[in-house]
C-alpha positions in Angstrom: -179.3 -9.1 -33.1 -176.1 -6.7 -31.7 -173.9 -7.6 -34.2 -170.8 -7.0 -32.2 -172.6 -9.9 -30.1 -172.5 -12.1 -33.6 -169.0 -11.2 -34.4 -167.7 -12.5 -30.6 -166.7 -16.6 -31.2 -167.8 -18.7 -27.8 -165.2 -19.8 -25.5 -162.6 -22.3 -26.8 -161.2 -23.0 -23.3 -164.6 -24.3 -22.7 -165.3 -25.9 -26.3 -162.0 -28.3 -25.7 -163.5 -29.3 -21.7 -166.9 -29.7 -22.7 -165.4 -32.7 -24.8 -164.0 -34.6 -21.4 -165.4 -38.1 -20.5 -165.7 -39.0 -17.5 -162.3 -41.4 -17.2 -160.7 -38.2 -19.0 -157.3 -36.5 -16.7 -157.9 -32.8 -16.4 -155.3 -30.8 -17.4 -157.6 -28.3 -18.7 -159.8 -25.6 -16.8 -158.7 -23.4 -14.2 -160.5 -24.5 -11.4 -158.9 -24.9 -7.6 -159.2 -29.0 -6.8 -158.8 -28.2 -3.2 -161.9 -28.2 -1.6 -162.9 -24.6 -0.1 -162.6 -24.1 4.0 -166.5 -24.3 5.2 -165.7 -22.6 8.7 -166.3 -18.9 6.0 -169.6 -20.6 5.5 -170.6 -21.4 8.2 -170.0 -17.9 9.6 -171.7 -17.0 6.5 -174.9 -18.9 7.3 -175.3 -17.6 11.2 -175.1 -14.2 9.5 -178.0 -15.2 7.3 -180.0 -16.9 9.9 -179.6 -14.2 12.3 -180.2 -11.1 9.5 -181.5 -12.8 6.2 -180.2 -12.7 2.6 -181.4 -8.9 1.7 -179.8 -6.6 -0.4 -176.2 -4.5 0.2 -175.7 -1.5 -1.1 -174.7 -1.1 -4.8 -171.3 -1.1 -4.0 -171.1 -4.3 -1.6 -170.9 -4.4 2.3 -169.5 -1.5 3.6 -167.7 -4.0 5.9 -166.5 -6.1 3.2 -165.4 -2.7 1.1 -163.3 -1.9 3.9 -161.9 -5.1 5.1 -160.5 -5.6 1.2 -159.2 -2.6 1.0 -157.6 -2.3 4.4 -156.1 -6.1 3.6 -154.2 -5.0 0.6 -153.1 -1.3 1.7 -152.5 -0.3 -1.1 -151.3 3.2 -1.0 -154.1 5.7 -2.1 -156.4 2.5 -2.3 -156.6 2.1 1.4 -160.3 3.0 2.3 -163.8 1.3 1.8 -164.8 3.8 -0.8 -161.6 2.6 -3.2 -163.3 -0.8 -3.7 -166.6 -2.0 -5.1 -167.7 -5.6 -5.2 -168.5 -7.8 -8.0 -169.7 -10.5 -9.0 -166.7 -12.2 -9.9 -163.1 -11.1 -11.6 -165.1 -11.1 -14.6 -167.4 -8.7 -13.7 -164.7 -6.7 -12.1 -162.9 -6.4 -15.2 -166.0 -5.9 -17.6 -167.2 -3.0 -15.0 -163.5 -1.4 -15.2 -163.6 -1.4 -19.1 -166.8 -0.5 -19.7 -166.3 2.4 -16.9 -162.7 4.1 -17.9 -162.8 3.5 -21.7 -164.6 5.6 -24.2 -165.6 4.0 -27.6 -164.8 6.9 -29.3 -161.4 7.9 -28.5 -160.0 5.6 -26.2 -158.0 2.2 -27.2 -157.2 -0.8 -24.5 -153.7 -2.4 -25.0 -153.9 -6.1 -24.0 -150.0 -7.8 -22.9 -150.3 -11.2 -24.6 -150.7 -14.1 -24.2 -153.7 -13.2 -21.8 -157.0 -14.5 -20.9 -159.4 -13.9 -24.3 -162.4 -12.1 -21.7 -160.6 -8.7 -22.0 -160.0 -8.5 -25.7 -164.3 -9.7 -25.8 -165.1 -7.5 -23.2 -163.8 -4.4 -25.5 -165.3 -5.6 -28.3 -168.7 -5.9 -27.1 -168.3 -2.1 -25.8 -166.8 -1.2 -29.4 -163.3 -0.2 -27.9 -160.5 -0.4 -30.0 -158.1 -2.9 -29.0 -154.3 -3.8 -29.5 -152.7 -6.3 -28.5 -148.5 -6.3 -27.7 -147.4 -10.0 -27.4 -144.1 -11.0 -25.2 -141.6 -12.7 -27.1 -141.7 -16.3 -27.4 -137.9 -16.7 -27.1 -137.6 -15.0 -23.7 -140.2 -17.6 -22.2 -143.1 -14.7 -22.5 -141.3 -12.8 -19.8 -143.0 -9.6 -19.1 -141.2 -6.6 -21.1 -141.8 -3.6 -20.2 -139.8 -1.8 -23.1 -141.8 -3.7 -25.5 -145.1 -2.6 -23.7 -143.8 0.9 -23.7 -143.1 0.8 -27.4 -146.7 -0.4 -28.5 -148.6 2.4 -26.5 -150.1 4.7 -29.2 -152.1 8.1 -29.3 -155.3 6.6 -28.0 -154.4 3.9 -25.5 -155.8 5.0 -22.4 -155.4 1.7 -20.4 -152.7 -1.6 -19.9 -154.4 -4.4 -19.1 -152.3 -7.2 -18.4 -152.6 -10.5 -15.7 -149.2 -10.9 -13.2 -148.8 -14.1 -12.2 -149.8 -14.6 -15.5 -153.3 -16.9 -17.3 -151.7 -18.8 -19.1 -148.1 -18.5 -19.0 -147.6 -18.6 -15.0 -144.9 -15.6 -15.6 -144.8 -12.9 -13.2 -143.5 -9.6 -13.9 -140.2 -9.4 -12.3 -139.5 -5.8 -9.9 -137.1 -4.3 -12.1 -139.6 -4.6 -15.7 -142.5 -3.4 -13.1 -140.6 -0.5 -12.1 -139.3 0.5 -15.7 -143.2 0.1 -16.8 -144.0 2.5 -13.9 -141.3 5.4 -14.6 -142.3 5.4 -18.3 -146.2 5.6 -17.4 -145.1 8.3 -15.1 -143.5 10.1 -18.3 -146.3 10.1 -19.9 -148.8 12.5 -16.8 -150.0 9.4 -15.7 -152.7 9.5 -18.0 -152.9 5.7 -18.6 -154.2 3.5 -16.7 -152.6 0.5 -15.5 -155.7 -2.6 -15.3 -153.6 -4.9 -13.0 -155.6 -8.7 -13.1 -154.2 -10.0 -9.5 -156.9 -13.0 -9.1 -153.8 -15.2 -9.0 -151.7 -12.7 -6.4 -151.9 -15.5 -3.5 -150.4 -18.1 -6.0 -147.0 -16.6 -6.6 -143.8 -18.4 -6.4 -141.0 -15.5 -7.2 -140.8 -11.9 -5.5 -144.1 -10.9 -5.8 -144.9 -7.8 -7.5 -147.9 -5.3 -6.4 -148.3 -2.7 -9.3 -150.6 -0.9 -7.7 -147.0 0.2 -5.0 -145.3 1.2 -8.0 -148.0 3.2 -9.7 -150.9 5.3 -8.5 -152.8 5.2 -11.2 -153.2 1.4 -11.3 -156.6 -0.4 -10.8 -157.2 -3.8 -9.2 -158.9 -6.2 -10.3 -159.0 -9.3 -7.8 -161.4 -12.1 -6.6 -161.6 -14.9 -4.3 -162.0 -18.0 -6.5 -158.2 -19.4 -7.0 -157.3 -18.0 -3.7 -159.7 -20.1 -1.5 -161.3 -22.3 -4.0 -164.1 -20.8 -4.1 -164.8 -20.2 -8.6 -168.4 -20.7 -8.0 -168.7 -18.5 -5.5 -168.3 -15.7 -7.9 -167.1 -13.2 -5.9 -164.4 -10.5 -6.6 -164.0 -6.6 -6.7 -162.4 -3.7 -8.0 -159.8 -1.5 -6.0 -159.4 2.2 -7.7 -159.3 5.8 -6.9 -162.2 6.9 -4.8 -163.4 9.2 -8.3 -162.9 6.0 -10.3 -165.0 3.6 -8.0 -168.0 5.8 -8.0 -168.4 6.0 -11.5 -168.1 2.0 -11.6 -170.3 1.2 -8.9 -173.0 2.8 -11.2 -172.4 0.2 -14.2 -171.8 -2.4 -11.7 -175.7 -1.4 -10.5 -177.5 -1.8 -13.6 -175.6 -5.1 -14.4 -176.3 -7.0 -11.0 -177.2 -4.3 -8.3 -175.3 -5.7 -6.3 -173.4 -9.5 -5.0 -174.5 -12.2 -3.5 -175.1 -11.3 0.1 -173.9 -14.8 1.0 -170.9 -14.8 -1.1 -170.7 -11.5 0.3 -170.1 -12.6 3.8 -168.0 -15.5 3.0 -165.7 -13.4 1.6 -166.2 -10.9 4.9 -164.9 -14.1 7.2 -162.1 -14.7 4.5 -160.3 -11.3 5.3 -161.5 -10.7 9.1 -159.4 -14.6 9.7 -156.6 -13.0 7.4 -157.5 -16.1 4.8 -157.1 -15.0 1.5 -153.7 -16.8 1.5 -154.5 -19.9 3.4 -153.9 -22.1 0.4 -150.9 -20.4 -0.8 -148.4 -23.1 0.5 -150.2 -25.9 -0.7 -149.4 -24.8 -4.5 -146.1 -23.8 -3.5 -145.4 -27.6 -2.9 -146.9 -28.9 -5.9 -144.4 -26.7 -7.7 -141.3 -28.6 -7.8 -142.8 -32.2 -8.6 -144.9 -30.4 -11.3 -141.7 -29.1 -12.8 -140.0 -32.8 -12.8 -143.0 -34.6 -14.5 -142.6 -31.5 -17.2 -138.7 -32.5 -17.8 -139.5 -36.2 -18.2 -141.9 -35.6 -20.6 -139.3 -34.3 -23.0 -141.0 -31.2 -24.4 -139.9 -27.6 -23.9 -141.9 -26.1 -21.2 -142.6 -22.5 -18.7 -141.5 -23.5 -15.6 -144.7 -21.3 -13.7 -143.3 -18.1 -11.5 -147.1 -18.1 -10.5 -150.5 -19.4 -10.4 -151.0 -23.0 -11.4 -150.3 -23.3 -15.0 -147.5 -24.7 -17.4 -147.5 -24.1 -21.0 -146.0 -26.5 -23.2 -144.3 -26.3 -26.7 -146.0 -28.3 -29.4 -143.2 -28.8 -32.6 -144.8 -28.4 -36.0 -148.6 -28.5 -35.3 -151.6 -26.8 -34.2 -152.5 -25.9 -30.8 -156.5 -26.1 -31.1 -156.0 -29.6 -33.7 -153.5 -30.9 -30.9 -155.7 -30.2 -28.0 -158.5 -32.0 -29.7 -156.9 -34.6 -30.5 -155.1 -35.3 -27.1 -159.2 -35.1 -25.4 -160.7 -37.3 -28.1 -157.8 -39.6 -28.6 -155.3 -40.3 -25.4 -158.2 -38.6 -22.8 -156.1 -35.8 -21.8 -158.2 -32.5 -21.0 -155.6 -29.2 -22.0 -156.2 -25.8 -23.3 -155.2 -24.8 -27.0 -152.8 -21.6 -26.8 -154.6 -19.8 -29.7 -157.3 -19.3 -27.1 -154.8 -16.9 -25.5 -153.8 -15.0 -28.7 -151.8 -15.7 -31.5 -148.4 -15.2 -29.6 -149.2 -18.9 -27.6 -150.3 -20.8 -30.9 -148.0 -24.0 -31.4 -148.5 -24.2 -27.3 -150.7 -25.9 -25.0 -151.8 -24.8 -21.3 -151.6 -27.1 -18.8 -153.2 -26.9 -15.1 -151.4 -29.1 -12.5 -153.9 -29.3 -10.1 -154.9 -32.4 -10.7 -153.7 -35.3 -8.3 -150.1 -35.3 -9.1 -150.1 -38.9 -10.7 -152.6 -37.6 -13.2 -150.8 -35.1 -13.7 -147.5 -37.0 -14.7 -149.1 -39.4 -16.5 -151.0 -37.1 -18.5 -147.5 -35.2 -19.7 -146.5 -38.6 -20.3 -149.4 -38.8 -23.2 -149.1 -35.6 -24.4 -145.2 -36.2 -24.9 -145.5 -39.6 -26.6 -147.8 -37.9 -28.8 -146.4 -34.4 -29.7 -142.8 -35.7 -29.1 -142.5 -39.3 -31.0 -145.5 -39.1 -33.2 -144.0 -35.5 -35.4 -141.4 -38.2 -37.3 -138.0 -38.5 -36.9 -137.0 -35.1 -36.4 -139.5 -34.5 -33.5 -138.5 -38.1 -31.3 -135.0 -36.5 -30.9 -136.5 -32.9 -30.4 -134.3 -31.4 -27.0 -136.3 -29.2 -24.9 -135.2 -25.3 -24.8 -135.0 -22.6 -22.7 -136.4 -24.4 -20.0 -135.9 -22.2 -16.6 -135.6 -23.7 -13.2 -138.6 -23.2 -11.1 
């Protein structure tokens, strides 16, 4: 056996949802409840009875390549040969480390909390790996000092997820253009790994780092945008010299996407979709944020995608989770899973049917708020910020 395969733990987010029963309220993965628009399947399927379901090139459609890049304009970025598509954000992400890193010199600094696929995606490659956690009392605001500071001799790439899985945060203009000037300082050499998936989900100014600094590389996908996670469908955007290095790991992983999901996504961008749900989650915002004051704990109000994290006082985030699926049928996500920075937290997803989703804060606040003792029933909720 690989043992850096032994030494990677399975997913908790999926450990605490594999635990739902069926009358359970799903608080927990990150899964779109909105069904997809079939009209990008349907175009999809007169494509495939017309021309059949054969391979693309390596590097995906060149239609497709073009229409993504062309959609996000991103300068330097701009052209079909900047983006190769993968299957998934996943394999977007995996493909960039694996490409740009080197095992022997080179180190990945994660921002934290994050999603836990980056820090095992390193791992598995053997690339060194530190981590630089936002600070719990600013709300896990992005900081782009702090960032800054934890940069040492071998980092040769940022990797960090704006709007933010889990915490909802996006980085604000002015920390985005700080981080840029002080990348700058440094030639440039380090390379900013920007995870957009939830770009189209973004309730503040929305911040494109890849405007702010050239030597950024997107990683973005399809599946929160238009509901489509089993679609599996994403791609990378990078410099022309960066991309044709990756579409060469991306071959010997899956030569190449689904041609299906392929042309789904095609009929996406040429109908100027990728946003179509966008207002949709933009409503659900502001009753979200009113069943998370009723239920009396301390919560992230989300700047972006379609998470809340909530404070837990005095206990365990993975013990708490458990206990909340197995006990009061509430599916959420432990914050340990996110790095140590979240633990004593739980992430929520409000997709759900709104009433679920109050009623579920409802049991997770008579248990975390009135069940900790005395102390805990009159516990006040801080640094709350308004959505």
């Amino acid at each position: 056996m690989n043992p850096r395969v032994l030494e990677i733990s399975g997913s908790m987010i999926r450990r605490v949802a594999a635990r739902k029963r069926a009358a359970s309220i799903d608080l927990g993965l990150g899964e779109p409840s909105l069904p997809p628009n079939f009209a990008h399947f349907e175009a999809a399927m007169e494509f495939v009875r017309a021309r059949g379901a054969r391979y693309t090139p390596n590097a995906g459609d060149p239609d497709l390549r073009a229409a993504i890049a062309g959609y996000y304009a991103y300068p330097g970025l701009r052209d079909a040969e900047n983006a190769c598509v993968t299957v998934g954000s996943q394999e977007a992400m995996y493909v960039t480390i694996a490409t740009l890193l080197d095992p022997a010199s080179d180190e990945l600094l994660v921002v934290e909390p994050a999603f836990p696929s980056y820090v095992k995606m390193a791992a598995l490659n053997g690339i060194a790996v530190r981590a630089v956690a936002m600070a719990e009392r600013d709300d896990f605001a992005f900081d782009a000092e702090r960032i800054v500071r934890a940069l040492g001799e071998r980092t040769r790439a940022v990797v960090l997820c704006s709007p933010c899985n889990p915490t909802g945060r996006a980085i604000s203009p002015a920390q985005a253009a700080l981080l840029a000037r002080e990348l700058e300082r440094r030639g440039a050499s380090i390379a900013l790994i920007h995870d957009e998936i939830y770009r189209e989900q973004c309730f503040v100014e929305r911040v494109d780092l890849a405007r702010l600094y050239a030597n950024t590389i997107v990683v973005g996908s399809l599946s929160k945008s238009n509901a489509l996670t089993g679609l599996r469908l994403g791609w990378i955007l990078g410099p022309a010299s960066f991309v044709e290095q990756a579409v060469k790991v991306h071959a010997w992983i899956a030569s190449c996407a689904d041609v299906f999901a392929q042309r789904v996504a095609l009929h996406v961008f040429e109908t100027n979709a990728p946003g179509e749900h966008a207002a949709w989650y933009a409503a659900r915002v502001v009753p979200t944020v009113a069943a998370l004051r009723e239920s009396g704990l301390r919560f992230i109000a989300p700047d972006g995608a379609f998470y809340a994290c909530v404070e837990l006082p005095g206990t365990q985030s993975l013990e708490t989770a458990l206990a909340l699926v197995d006990e009061d049928d509430v599916v959420t996500i432990p914050g340990i899973a996110f790095g140590a920075s979240l633990e004593g937290w739980l992430r929520l997803s409000w997709v759900a049917p709104e009433n679920d989703v109050r009623e579920g804060l409802r049991r997770i606040g008579a248990r975390c708020v009135m069940r900790e003792g005395p102390e805990a029933a009159s516990y006040s909720p801080r640094g709350v910020r308004a959505p």
